[in-house]
C-alpha positions as CSV (number, residue, x, y, z in Angstrom):
1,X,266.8,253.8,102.9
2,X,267.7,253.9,106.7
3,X,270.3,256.9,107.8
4,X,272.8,255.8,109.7
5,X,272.6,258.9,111.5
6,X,269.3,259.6,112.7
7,X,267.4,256.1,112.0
8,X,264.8,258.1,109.4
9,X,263.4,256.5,106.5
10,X,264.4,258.1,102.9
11,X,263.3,257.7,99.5
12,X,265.0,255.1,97.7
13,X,268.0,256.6,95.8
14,X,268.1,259.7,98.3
15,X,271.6,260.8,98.6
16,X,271.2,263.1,101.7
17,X,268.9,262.3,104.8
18,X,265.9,264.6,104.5
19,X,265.3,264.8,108.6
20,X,268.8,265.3,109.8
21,X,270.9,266.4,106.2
22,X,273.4,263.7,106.7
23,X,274.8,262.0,103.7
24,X,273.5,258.3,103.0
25,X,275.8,255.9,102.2
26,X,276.2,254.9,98.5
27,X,273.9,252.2,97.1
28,X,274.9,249.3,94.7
29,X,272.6,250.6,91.9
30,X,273.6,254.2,92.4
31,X,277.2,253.2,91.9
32,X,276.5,250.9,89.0
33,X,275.0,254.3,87.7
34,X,278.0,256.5,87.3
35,X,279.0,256.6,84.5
36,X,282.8,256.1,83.3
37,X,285.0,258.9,82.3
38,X,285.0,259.1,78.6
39,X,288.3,260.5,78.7
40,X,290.5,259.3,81.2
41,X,293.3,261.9,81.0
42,X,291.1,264.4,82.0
43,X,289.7,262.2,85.0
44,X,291.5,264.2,87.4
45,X,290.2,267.5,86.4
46,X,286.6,266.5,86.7
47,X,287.0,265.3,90.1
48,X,285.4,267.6,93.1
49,X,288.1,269.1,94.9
50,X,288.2,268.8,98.5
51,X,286.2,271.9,99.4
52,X,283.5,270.7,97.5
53,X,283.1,267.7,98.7
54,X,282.2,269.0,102.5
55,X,279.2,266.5,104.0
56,X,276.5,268.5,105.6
57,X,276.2,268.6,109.0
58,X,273.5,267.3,111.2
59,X,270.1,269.1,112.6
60,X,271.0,270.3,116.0
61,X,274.7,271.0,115.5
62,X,275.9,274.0,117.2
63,X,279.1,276.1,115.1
64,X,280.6,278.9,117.2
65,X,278.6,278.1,120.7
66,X,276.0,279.5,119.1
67,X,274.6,278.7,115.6
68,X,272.4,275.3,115.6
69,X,271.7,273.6,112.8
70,X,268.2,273.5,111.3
71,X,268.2,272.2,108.3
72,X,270.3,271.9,105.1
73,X,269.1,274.0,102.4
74,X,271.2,273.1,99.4
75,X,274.4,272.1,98.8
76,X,276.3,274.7,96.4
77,X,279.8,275.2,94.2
78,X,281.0,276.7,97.4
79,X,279.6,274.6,100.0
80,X,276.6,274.0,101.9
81,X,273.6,276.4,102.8
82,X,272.1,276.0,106.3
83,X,268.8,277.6,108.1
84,X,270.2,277.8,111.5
85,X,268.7,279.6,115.3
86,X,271.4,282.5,116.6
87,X,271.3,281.8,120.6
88,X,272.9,284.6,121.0
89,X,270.6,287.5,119.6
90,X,267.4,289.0,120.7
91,X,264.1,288.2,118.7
92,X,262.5,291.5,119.8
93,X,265.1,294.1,119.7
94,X,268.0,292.5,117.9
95,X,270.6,292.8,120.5
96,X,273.1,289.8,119.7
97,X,275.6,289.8,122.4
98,X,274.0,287.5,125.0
99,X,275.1,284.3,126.0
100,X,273.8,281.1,124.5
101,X,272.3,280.1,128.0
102,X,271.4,283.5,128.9
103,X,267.2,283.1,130.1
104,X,266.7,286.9,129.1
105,X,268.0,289.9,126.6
106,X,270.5,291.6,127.8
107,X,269.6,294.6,126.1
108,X,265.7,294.5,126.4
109,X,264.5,291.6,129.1
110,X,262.9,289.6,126.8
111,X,262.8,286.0,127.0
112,X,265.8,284.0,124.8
113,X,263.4,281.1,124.4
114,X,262.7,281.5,120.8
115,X,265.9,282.6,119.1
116,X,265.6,284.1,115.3
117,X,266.5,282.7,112.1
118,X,269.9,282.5,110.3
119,X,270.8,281.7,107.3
120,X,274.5,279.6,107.5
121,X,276.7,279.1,104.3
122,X,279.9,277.6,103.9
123,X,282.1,279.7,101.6
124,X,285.7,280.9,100.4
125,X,287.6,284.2,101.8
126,X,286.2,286.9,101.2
127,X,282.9,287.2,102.5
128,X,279.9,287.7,100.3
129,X,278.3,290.9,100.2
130,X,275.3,290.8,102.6
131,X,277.2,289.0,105.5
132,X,276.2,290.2,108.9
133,X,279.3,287.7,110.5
134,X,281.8,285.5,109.4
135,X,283.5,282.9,111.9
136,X,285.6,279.8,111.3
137,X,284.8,276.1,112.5
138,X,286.6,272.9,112.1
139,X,288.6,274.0,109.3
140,X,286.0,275.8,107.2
141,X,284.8,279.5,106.9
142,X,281.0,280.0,107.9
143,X,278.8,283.6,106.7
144,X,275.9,284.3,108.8
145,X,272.6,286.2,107.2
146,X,270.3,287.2,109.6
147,X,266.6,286.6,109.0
148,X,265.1,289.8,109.9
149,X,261.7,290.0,111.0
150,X,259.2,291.8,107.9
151,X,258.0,294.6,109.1
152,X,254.3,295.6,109.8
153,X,252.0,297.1,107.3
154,X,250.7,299.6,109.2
155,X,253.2,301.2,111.1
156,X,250.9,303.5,112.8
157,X,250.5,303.2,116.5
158,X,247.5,301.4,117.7
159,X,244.5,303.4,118.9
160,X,244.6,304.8,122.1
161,X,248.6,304.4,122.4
162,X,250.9,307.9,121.8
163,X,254.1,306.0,119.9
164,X,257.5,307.2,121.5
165,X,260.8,306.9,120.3
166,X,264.1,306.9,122.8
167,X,267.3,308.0,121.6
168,X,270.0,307.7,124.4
169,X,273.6,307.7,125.7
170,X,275.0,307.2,128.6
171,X,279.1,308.2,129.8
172,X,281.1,307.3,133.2
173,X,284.6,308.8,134.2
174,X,286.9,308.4,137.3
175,X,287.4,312.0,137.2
176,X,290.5,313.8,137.7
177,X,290.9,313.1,141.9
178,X,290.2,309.4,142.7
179,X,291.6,306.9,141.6
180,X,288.7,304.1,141.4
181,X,285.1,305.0,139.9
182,X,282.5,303.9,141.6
183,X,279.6,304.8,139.4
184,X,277.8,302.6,138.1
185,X,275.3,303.7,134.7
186,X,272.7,300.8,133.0
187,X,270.2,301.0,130.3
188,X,267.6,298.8,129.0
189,X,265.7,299.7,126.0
190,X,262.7,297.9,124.2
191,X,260.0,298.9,121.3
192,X,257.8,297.0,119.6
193,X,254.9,298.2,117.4
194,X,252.2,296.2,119.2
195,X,253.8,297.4,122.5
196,X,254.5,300.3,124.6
197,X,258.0,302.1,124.4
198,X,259.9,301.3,127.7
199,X,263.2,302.2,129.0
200,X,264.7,301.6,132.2
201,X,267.9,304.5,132.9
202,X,269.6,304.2,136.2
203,X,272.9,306.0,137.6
204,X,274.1,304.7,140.6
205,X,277.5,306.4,142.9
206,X,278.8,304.1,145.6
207,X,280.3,305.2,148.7
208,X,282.9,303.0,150.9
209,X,285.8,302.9,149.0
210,X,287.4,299.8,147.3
211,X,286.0,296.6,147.1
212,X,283.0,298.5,148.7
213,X,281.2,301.8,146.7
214,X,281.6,299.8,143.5
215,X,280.2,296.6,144.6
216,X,277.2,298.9,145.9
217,X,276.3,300.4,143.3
218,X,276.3,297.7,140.8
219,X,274.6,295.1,143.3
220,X,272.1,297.7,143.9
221,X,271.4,298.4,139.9
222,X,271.4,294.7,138.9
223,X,268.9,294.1,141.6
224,X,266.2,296.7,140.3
225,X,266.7,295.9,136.8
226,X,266.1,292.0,138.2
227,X,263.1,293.3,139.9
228,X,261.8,295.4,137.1
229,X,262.0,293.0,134.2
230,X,260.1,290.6,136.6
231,X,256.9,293.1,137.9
232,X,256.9,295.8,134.3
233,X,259.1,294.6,131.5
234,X,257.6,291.3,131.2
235,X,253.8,291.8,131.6
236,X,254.0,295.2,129.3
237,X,255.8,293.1,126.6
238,X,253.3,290.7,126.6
239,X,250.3,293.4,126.0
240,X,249.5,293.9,129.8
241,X,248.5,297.6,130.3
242,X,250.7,298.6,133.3
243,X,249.5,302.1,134.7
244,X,251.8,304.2,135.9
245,X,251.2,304.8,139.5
246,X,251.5,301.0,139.6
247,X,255.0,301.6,137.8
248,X,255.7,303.6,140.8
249,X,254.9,301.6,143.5
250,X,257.2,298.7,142.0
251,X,259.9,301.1,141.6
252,X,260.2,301.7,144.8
253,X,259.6,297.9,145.9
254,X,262.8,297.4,143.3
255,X,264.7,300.0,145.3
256,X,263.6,299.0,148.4
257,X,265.2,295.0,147.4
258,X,268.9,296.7,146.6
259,X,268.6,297.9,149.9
260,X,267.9,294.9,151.2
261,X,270.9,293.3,149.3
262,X,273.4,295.9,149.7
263,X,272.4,295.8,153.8
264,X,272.9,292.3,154.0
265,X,276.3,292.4,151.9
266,X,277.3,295.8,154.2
267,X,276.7,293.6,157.5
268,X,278.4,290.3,156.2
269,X,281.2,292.6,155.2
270,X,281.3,294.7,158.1
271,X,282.3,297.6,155.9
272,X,280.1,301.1,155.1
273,X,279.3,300.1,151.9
274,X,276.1,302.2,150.4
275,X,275.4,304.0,147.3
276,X,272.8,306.7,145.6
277,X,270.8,305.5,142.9
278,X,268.5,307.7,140.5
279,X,266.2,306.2,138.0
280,X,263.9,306.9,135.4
281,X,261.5,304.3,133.6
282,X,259.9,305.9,130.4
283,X,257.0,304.1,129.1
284,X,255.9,306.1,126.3
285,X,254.9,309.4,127.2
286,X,254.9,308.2,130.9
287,X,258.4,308.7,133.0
288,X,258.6,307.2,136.6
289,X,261.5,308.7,138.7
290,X,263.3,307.2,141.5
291,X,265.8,308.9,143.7
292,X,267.3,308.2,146.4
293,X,270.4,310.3,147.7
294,X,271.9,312.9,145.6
295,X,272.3,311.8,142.0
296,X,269.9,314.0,140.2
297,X,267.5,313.0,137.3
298,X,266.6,316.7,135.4
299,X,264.3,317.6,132.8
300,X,265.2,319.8,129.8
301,X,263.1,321.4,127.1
302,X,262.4,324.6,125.7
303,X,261.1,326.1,129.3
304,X,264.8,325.2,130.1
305,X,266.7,322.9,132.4
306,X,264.4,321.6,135.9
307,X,265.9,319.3,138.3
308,X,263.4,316.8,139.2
309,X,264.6,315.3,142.3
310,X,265.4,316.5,145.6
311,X,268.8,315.6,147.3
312,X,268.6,313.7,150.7
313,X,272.1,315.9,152.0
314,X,272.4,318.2,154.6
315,X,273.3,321.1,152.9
316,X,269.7,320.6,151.0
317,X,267.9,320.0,154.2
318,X,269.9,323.7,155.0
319,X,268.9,325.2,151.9
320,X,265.4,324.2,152.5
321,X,265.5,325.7,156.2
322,X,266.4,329.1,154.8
323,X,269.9,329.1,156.5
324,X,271.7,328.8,153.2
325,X,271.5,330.4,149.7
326,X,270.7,327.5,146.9
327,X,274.2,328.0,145.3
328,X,275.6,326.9,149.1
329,X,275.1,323.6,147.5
330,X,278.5,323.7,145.5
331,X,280.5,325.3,147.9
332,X,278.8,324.6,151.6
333,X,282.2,322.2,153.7
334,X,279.8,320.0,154.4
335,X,277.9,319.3,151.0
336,X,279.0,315.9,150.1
337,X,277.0,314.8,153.7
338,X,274.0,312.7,152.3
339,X,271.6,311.6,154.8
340,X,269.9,309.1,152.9
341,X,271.2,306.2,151.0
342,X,270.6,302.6,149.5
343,X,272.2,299.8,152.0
344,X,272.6,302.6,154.5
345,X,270.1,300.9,156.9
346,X,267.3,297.8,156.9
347,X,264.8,300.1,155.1
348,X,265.0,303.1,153.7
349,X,262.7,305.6,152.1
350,X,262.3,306.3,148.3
351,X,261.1,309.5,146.2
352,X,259.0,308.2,143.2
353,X,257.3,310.3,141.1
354,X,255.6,310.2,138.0
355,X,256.6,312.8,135.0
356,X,254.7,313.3,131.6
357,X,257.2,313.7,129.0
358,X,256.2,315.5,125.2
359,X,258.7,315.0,122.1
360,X,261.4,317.3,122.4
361,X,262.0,316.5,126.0
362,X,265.7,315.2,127.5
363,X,266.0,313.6,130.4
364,X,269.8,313.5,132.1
365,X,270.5,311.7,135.0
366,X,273.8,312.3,136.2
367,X,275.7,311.6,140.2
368,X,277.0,314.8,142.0
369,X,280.6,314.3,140.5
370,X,278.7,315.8,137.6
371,X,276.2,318.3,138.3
372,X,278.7,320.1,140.9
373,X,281.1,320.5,138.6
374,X,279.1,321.7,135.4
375,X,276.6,323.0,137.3
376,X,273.4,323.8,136.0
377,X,273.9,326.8,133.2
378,X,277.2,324.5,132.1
379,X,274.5,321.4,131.8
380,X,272.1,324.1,129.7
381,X,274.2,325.3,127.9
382,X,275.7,321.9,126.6
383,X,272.2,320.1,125.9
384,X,271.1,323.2,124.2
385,X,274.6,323.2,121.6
386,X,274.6,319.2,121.8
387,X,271.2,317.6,120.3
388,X,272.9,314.1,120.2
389,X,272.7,312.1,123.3
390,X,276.3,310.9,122.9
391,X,278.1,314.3,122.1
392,X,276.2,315.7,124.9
393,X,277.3,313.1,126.8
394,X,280.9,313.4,126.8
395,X,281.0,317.4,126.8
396,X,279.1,317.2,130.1
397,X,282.1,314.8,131.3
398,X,284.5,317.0,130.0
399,X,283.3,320.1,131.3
400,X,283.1,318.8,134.9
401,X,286.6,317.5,134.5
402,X,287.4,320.8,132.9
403,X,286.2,322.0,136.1
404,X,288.3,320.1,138.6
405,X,287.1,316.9,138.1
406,X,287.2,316.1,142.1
407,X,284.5,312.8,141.8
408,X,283.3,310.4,139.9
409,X,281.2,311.3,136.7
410,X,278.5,309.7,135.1
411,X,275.5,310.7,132.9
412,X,273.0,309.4,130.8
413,X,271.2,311.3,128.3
414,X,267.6,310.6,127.1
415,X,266.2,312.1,123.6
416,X,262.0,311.8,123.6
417,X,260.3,311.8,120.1
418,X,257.6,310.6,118.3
């Protein structure tokens, strides 16, 4: 038997299309086959109601803008039971709020090209037990089951390869003086356990004012995470063995392109848009630092808080002259002069570093609105009391607000474990 649908051959007496799920139409022999009711009165009540008598819908029909149709599985009291692809979530780290024609994870980098597994079933209010999502199409209610991948056997690390786990947070406030925030935090996160640990952690502070600082910094930290998942992400989730001092000179070739676009918006715009950025990629025990300007990446454990990076400002360049005392920093006139910044000229030049980080380490990277306000024994003494990355996050904020609050504030906090 042809379908009318898709043109594929069935088995004789098939009531359903076995290559596209449609419903066949109704042979003469299959409707001399039914049977009669033996009691007529009761006709009615034998008859399918409306919900049950739903027909399937074809392979390659999308519900929602992003469930396609697979396959029918069976066809049950309450409706029909589909294996369907989510376009939407990750494969690798199960992040499912991308766009169906989104190329990459939003979450990890990964290539979208070969979404999960869903299971689709047509069903009655309320939702079964089990249901990761519900949504309604055409008139009828749809529950999602995600297909989640089995995990390994072994879930040791493989030899050779120190396994590292990332627990972070990240927080961004306009403060209690400006009115516009032009921070800008991102994070990208991916684990596999095949794979090394990565995380990309970047704070950025814009400078310009409107339509200007904010457009900086976000150009600026949308470029390097372009350029990293391009020259790290990619190759080290497909098994590539990336070593860290190359890690450091694409870093700074990342860096070195948001200049380059936040230049050539600064020039079209013929405004004195620039911004700071500082940036930390952790791959496994490994952490490459960034920095340029004065957004500070630290490093706490128990030897304490240590700022890793060195501000391009005057007052620093003072401090590091011997004309000032190190606590000049927070009150110098002239401290919020940085000398060094991304889209401040053609090229610039870019502290990379690499750290080796042990479970029990925390790495914050925070802009000045931040670290001049809490200051360092207010940032010590808060990721000492706070072990979780998110409460620590917002007492740091609230402190520095607590304490005048005069910029922007941003922070993200990093928890290394094994």
């Amino acid at each position: 038997m042809e379908c009318p649908n898709c043109q594929a051959s069935n088995r004789s007496g098939a009531r359903f299309c076995a290559t596209c799920g449609s419903q066949l139409p109704e042979t003469e022999s299959q409707a001399a086959a039914e049977p009669e009711p033996q009691h007529p009165e009761l006709a009615v009540e034998c008859e399918a109601s409306p919900e049950e008598q739903r027909t399937p819908l074809p392979a390659g029909a999308v519900l929602a803008e992003r469930y396609e149709i697979v396959a029918l599985v069976s066809t049950e009291s309450e409706g029909n039971v589909y294996v369907a692809l989510d376009l939407a979530r990750c494969a690798v780290c199960g992040f499912d709020d991308n766009a169906p024609d989104d190329e990459f994870c939003a979450n990890c980098g990964a290539a979208l090209d070969s979404p999960p597994q869903c299971e689709i079933r047509e069903q009655a209010e309320p939702a079964a037990p089990g249901t990761d999502a519900k949504f309604d199409a055409d008139g009828r209610t749809y529950a999602v089951i995600a297909h989640e991948a089995a995990p390994p056997e072994d879930d040791t690390a493989p030899a050779g390869r120190q396994s590292t786990r990332l627990n972070w947070a990240a927080q961004t406030d306009v403060g209690q003086v400006r009115e516009l925030n032009e921070d800008y935090v991102d994070a990208h996160v991916y684990a596999s356990h095949a794979g090394p640990t990565m995380g990309l952690f970047v704070v950025a502070d814009g400078v310009g004012g409107q339509a200007a600082g904010e457009v900086a910094s976000q150009l600026a930290t949308h470029i390097i995470w372009e350029a990293i998942r391009e020259t790290v992400w990619r190759p080290a989730m497909q098994g590539e063995r990336v070593l860290p001092e190359t890690i450091e000179a694409r870093l700074g070739e990342a860096v070195q392109a948001a200049n380059q676009a936040v230049y050539q918006q600064r020039t079209e715009q013929h405004n004195d848009m620039s911004t700071t950025v500082t940036l930390a990629l952790v791959c496994d025990t490994i952490a490459v630092i960034a920095n340029v300007g004065d957004s500070r990446t630290y490093r706490w454990n128990a030897d304490g808080l240590r700022q890793l990076t060195v501000d391009h400002s005057l007052v620093q360049s003072l401090i590091d002259a011997g004309e000032i005392e190190p606590d000049g920093v927070y009150t110098h006139p002239q401290r919020n002069i940085i000398y060094r910044s991304v889209g401040d000229r053609p090229r610039i030049e870019v502290d990379t570093f690499v750290e080796e980080l042990a479970p029990g380490d925390r790495l914050l990277l925070c802009s000045d609105g931040l670290w001049e306000m809490a200051r360092g024994d207010g940032i010590e003494e808060i990721l000492l009391r706070e072990p979780d990355p998110q409460r620590a996050c917002e007492a740091l904020v609230e402190r520095a607000n607590l304490a005048g609050g005069s910029d922007n504030i941003s922070a993200i906090v990093v928890n290394v474990s094994s």
